[in-house]
N, C-alpha and C positions, 0 to 999 in steps of 0.2 A: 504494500500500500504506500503511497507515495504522490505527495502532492507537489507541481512544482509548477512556482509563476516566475516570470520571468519579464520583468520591467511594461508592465501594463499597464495604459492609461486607458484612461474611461474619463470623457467629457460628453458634458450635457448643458445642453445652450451657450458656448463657450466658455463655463467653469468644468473646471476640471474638480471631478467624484473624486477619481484614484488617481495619484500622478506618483509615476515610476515605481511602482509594487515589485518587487523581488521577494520569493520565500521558496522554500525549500522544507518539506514536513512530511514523515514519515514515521511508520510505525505506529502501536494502537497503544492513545493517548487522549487524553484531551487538551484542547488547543482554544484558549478562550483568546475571539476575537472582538476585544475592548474598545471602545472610546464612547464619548460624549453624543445625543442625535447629530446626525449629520455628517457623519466623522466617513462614513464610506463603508462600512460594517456588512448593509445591506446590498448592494451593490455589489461588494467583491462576491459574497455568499452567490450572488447571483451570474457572477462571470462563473464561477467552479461550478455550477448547477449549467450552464449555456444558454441561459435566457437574458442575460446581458451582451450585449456586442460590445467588444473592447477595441478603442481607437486602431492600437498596436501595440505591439507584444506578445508573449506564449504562455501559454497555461495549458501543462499536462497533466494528467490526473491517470494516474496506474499504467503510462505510456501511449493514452488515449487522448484527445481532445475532448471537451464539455461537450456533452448531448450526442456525444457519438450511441449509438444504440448495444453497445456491446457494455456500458457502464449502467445502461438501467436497473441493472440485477444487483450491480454493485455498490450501486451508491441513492444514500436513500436521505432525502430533502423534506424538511417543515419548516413552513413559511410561517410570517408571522400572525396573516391569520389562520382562524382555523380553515382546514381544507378538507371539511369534512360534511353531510347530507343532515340539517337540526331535525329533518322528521321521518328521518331512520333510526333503528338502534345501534348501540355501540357493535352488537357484531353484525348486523346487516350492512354496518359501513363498511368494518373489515372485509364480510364476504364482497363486496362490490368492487372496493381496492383490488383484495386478491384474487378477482377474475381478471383484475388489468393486469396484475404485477404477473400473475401466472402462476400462483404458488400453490401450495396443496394444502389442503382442510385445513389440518390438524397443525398448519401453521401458523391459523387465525387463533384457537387455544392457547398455544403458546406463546404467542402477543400478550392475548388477554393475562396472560400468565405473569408475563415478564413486569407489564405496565400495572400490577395487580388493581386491578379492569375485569376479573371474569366477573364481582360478584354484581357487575351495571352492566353486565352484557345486552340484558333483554331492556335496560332504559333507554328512553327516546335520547338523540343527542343534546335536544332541548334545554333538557333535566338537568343537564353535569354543571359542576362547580367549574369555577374556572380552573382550578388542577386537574380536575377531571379530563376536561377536555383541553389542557395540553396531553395529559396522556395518549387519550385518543388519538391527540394529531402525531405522538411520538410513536403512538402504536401502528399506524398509517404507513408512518416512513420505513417503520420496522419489519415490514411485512416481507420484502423480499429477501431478507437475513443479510441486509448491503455490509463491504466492509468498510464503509466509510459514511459516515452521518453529517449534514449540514443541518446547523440547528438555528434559525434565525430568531433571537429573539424569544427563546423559550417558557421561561420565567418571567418575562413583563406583566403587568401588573398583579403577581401573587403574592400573596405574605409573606414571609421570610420564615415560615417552618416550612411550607408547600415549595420553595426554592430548595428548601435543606432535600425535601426530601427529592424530588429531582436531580438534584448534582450527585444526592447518593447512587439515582440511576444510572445516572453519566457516566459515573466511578465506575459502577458494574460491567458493565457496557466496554468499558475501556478495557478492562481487566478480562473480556473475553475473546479479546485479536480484534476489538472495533478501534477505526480513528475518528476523532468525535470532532469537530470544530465548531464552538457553538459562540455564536453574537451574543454582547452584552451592552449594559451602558451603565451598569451595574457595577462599579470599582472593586469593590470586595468579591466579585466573583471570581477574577482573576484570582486569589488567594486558593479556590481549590480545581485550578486550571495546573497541569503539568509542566504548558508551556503558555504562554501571554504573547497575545500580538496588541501593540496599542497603534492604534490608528487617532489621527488629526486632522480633519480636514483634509482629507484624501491623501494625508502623506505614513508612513511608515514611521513611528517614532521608534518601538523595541519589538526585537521579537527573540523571545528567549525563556530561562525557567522565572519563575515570577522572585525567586530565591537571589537570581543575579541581579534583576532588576532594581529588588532594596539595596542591594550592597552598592550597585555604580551609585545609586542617587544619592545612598546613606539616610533611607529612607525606615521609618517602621512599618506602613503600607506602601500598597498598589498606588490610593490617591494621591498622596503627598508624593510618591516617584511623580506620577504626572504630573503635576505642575511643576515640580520641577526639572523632567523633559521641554515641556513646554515652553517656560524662559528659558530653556537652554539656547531652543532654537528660536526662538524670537531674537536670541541676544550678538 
């Protein structure tokens, strides 16, 4: 598994989203892709997915290009909103997914398994809390068993135990040969990210273990590292 971009821009009305992206990520981890709204978080998620066109530059993903048709199996995308049917049930959605994705029964189970979701299975989408239905949508993405997850935005507006309990999935997740890359705008999430990409206004400030990140700034978090990235490169 292996993700590699290679100096992409991405502009939109003559501002430039992403300007000059280089990374290089590999291996099953999770990879929190941090900044502020606007920073370009979404966007990039969306060039790796291939429903962004990028000015120029390369991005390969397992030695494929984005939206090539041999990566759908592979790699498995939740947007930030939900993408899921409100007057189906939690597994009528999965069954509906897994007749696109192509997968077999007893992998909708195992969803419901994973996302523990079986006991709302027979509830309308309607119904679910809002952790609920991130579930769902993580349960959606997880249907084709990808090795690689793009999470945009997963945890926005949840509580901070419904957060706790998600990155615990993350964790799981990572720890089974999955590579996770999940947006945030959330500072403190980077703390239980493996690796931290901090994005600014479409520029690359770190990308690294979030461990290196306090020590360059000599920082005791994530937040106060970025600001002080930030005047760095203002100065």
């Amino acid at each position: 598994m292996q993700v590699e971009v290679s100096n992409i821009f991405v502009r939109k009305s003559n501002l430039k989203i992403l300007d000059d992206i280089t990374l290089n990520i590999s291996g099953s981890k999770t990879v929190g892709i941090v900044g502020p709204s606007g920073s370009g978080k979404t966007t990039l998620i969306r060039a790796l997915v291939g429903s962004q066109r990028i000015e120029s530059g390369n991005i390969s993903i397992s030695g494929m290009k984005p939206g090539d048709k041999h990566l759908r199996s592979r790699l498995g995308y939740m947007a930030q909103k939900y993408a899921f049917y409100s007057d189906l049930t939690v597994e009528e959605n999965l069954k509906y997914f897994a007749a696109i994705v192509g997968c077999e029964k007893k992998r909708i189970f195992e969803v419901l398994d994973l996302t523990e979701m079986s006991k709302r299975s027979k509830s309308l989408a309607s119904t679910l809390s809002g952790g609920e239905s991130s579930r769902l949508s993580l349960g959606i993405a997880l249907l084709g068993n990808p090795e690689i997850l793009l999470l945009d935005e997963p945890t926005v507006g949840l509580d901070p135990l419904l957060r706790i309990e998600l990155w615990r999935l993350f964790s799981e997740l990572a720890s089974t040969g999955k590579l996770l890359l999940i947006s945030s705008h959330i500072m403190e999430e980077a703390e239980r990210c493996d690796e931290v990409l901090l994005l600014r206004d479409g520029k690359l400030l770190f990308f690294g273990k979030p461990q290196e990140l306090k020590r360059k700034t000599d920082s005791d978090d994530i937040e106060e590292s970025f600001i002080k990235l930030v005047g760095t490169k203002k100065s």
